[in-house]
C-alpha positions as CSV (number, residue, x, y, z in Angstrom):
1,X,0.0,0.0,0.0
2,X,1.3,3.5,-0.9
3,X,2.5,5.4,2.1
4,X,1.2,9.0,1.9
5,X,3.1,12.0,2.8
6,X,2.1,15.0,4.0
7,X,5.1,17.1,4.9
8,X,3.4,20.1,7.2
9,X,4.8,23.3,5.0
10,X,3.5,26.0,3.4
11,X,4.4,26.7,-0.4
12,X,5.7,30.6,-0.2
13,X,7.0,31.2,-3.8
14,X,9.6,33.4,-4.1
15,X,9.9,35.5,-7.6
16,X,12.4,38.4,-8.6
17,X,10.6,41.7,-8.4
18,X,12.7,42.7,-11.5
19,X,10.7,41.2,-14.3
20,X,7.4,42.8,-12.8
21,X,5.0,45.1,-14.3
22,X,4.7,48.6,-13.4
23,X,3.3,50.0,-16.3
24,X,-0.2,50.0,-14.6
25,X,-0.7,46.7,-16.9
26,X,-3.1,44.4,-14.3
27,X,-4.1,40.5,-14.0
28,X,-7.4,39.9,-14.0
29,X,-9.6,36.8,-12.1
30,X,-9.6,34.7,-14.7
31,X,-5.8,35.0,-15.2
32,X,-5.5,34.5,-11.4
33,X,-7.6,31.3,-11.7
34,X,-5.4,30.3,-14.1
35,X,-1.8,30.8,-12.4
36,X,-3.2,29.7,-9.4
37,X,-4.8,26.3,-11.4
38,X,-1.2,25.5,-13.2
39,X,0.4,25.9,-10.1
40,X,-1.9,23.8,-8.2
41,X,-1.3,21.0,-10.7
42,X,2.9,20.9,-10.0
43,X,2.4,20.5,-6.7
44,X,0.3,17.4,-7.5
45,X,1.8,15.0,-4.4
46,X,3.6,12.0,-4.7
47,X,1.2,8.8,-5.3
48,X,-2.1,10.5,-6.8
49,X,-2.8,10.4,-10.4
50,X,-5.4,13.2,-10.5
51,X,-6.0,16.4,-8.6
52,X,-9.3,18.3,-9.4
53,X,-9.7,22.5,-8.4
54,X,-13.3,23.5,-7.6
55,X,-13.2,27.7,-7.2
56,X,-15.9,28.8,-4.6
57,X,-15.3,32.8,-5.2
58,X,-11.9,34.9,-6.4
59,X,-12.0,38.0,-4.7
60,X,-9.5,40.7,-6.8
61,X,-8.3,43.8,-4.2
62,X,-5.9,46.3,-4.6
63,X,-3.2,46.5,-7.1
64,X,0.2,48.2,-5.8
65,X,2.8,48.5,-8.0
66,X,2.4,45.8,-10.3
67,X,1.5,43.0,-7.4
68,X,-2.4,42.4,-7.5
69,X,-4.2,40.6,-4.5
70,X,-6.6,38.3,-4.5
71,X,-8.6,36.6,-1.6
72,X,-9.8,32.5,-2.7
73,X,-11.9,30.3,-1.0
74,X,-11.7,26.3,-3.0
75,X,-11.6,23.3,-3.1
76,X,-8.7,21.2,-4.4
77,X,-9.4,17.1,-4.3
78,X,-6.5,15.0,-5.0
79,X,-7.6,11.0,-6.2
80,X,-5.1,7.8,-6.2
81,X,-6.5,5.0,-8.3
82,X,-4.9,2.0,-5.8
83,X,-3.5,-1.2,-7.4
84,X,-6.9,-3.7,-8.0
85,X,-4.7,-6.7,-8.1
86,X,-4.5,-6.3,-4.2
87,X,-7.7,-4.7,-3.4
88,X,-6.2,-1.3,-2.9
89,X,-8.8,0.9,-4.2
90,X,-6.2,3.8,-3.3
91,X,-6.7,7.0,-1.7
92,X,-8.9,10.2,-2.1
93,X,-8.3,13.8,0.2
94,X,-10.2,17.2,0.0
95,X,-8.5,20.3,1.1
96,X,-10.8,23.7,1.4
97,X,-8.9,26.7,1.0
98,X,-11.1,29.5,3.2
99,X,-11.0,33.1,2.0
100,X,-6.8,32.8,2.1
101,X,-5.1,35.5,0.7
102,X,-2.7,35.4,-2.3
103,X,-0.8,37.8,-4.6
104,X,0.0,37.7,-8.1
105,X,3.1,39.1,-9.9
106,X,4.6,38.9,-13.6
107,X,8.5,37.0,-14.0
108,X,10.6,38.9,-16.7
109,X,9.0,36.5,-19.1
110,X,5.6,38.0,-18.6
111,X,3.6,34.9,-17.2
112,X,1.4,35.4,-14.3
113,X,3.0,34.2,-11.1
114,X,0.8,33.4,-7.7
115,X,2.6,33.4,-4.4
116,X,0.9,32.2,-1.1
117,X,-0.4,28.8,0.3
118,X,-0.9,25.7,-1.2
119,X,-0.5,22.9,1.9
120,X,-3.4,22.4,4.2
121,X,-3.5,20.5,6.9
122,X,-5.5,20.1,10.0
123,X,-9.5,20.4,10.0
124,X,-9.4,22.1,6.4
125,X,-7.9,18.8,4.9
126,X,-9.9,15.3,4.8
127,X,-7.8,12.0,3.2
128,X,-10.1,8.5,3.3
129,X,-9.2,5.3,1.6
130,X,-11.6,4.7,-0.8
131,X,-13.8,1.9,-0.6
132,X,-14.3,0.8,-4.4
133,X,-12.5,0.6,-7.6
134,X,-13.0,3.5,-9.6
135,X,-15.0,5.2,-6.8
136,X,-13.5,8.5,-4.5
137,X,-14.2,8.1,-0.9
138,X,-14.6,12.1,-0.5
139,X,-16.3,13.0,-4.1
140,X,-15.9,16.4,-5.3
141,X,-19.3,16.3,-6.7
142,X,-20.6,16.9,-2.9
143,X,-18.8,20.1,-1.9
144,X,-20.2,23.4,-3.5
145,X,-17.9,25.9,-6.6
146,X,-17.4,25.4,-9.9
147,X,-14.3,23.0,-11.3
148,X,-11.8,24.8,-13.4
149,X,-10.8,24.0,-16.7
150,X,-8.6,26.0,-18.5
151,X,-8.8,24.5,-21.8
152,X,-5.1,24.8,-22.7
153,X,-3.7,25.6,-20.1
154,X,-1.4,22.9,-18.3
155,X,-3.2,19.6,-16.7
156,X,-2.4,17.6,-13.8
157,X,0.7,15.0,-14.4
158,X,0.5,12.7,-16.6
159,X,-1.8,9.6,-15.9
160,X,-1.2,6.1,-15.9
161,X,-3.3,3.6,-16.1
162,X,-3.6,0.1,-13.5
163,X,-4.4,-2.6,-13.4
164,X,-1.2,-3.8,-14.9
165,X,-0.7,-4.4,-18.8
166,X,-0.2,-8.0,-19.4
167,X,1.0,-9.4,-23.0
168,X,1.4,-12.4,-24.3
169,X,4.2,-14.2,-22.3
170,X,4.9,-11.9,-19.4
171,X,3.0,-9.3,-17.4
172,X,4.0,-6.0,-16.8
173,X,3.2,-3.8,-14.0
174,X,2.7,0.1,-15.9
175,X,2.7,2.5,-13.2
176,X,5.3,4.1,-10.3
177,X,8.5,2.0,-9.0
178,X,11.2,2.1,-6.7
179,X,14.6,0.9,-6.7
180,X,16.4,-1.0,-4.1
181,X,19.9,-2.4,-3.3
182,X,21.8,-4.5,-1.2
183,X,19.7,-5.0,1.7
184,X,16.7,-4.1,0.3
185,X,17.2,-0.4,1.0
186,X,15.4,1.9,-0.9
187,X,18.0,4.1,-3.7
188,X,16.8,7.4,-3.6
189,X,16.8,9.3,-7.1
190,X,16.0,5.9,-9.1
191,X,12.7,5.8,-8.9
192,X,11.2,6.0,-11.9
193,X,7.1,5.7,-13.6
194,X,6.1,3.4,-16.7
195,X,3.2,4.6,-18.9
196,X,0.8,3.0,-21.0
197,X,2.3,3.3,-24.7
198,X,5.9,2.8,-24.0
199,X,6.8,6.0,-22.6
200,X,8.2,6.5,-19.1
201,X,9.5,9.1,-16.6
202,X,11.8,10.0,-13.6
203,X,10.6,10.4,-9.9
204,X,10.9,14.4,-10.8
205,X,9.3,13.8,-14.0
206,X,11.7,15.6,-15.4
207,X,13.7,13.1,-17.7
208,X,11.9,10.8,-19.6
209,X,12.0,8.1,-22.6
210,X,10.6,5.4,-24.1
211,X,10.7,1.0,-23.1
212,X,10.3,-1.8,-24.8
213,X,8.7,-4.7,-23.3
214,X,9.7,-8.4,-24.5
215,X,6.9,-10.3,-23.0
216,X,8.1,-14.0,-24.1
217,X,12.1,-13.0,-22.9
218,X,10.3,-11.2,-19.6
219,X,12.9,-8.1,-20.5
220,X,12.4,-4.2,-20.6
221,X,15.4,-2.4,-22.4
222,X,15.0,1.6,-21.6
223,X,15.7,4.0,-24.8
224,X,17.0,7.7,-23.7
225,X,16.2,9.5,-20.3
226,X,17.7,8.3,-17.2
227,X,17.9,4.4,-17.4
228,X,18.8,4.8,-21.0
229,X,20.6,1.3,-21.9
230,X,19.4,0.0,-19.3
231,X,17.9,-3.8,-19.8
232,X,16.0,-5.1,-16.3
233,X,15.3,-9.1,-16.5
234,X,12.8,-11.6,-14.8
235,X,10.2,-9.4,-15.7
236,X,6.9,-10.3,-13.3
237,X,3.8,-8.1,-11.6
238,X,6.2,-8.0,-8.7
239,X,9.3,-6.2,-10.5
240,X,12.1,-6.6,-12.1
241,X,15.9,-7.0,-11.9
242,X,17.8,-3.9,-13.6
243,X,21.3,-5.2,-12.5
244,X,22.3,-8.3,-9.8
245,X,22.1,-5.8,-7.3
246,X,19.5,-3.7,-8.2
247,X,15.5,-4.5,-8.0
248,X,12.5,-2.2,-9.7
249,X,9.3,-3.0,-7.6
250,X,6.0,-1.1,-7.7
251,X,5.7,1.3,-5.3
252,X,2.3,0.8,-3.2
C-alpha cells in the first residue's frame, strides 16, 4: 500500500521583483484562476494520479505596483486510483482553501506568477481510503464551486493507467517503481514511472524516454532519459531486476 506523505509546510513562492509590471498593466480573475490552477497542478503530491480545483469565489483587491491581490476560498481534491490486483482501491483527500489570501506578480518572461499557500492540513484537509475501484471516498461532486478547466492551459501530471498491462508471455506492472539495493534499501533518485504506450518518466518527471517490453524473454530495455541502456530481467507483476544488485518493484 502507498504510504502518503504530508510534509506540514507552506508553499511561499519566491519570484524576482525585476521582471514585474509597473506600467499600470493588471491580472485579471480569470488570469488568477489560471496561475493559481497551473500551479496547483505541479504540486500534485507524490502517489495521486489526478487532482481536481473547484473555485468557490476569487475575490480581486488592490493592485500596488504591479503585485495584484486576491482573496480565494476552493476546493482542491487530489484522487489515487490503488492497485486492483490487491484490493487497494487507493486513496482520495479534500482540502478547502477558506478566504486565504494570495498575490499575483509577472516574471521577466511575462507569465502570471501566484505566491501564497498551497498545503493544508488540519481540519481544512480530509484524506479516506476509498472503498471501491474507480470510486472517491470524498467525491468532489458533494462540496459546493465550480471545477476549473482552462482549456489549454497545463493539466495535472500525466496519468497512468492500472491494473497492470499483461502481454502475451509476461506481465508488466505500468505505473510508479522504486529501486532498491543490497539489503533491500530503498536508492533514492531511481525511482522511476512506466506509462501505458511505451513511454516513461523520472521520480521528478523531469527526464523521460521510451521502453520496450519483451513479454516471451520477460525483458524491458529503456531507450533515452535516465535508465537509457538500461535492460531489467525476470520481468513479473512484482518487478524486475535492472542489475544483480538492483531491484524495480511497484511502489504501493
Amino acid at each position: 500500500m502507498k504510504k502518503k506523505l504530508f510534509i506540514s509546510a507552506l508553499f511561499l513562492g519566491i519570484f524576482s521583483l525585476l521582471g514585474c509590471s509597473s506600467d499600470g498593466q493588471s491580472g485579471n480573475v480569470e488570469q488568477f484562476k489560471k496561475a493559481f490552477y497551473n500551479q496547483a497542478m505541479d504540486l500534485l503530491p507524490r502517489g495521486f494520479e489526478k487532482r481536481t480545483v473547484k473555485f468557490i469565489s476569487v475575490t480581486q483587491g488592490a493592485t500596488t505596483s504591479g503585485i495584484q491581490n486576491f482573496k480565494v476560498t476552493a476546493y482542491i481534491h487530489d484522487y489515487d486510483e490503488g492497485y486492483a490486483p490487491n484490493r487497494y482501491w487507493g486513496q482520495s483527500c479534500l482540502s478547502k482553501f477558506d478566504a486565504l489570501p494570495y498575490t499575483m506578480i509577472k516574471d521577466a518572461y511575462g507569465q502570471w506568477l501566484v505566491q501564497g499557500r498551497f498545503t493544508i492540513l488540519g481540519a481544512n484537509q480530509k484524506c479516506e481510503d476509498n472503498h471501491s475501484q474507480g470510486v472517491s471516498s470524498l467525491p468532489i461532486d458533494a462540496v459546493p464551486g465550480a471545477v476549473y478547466s482552462p482549456g489549454a492551459a497545463k493539466t495535472a501530471k500525466p496519468e497512468f493507467k492500472g491494473p497492470p498491462a499483461k502481454e502475451a508471455g509476461g506481465q508488466l506492472y505500468v505505473g510508479e517503481y522504486a529501486c532498491y539495493g543490497t539489503g533491500n534499501r530503498i536508492m533514492a533518485g531511481m525511482g522511476f514511472t512506466l506509462l501505458a504506450g511505451g513511454k516513461y518518466y523520472d521520480g521528478d518527471r523531469q527526464r523521460g524516454g521510451a521502453y520496450v517490453y519483451n513479454a516471451t524473454a520477460g525483458t524491458i530495455t529503456f531507450v533515452g532519459g535516465f535508465l537509457g541502456g538500461q535492460k531489467g530481467t525476470g520481468v513479473t507483476l512484482k518487478g524486475f531486476n535492472l542489475s544483480s544488485t538492483v531491484f524495480a518493484e511497484p511502489w504501493r
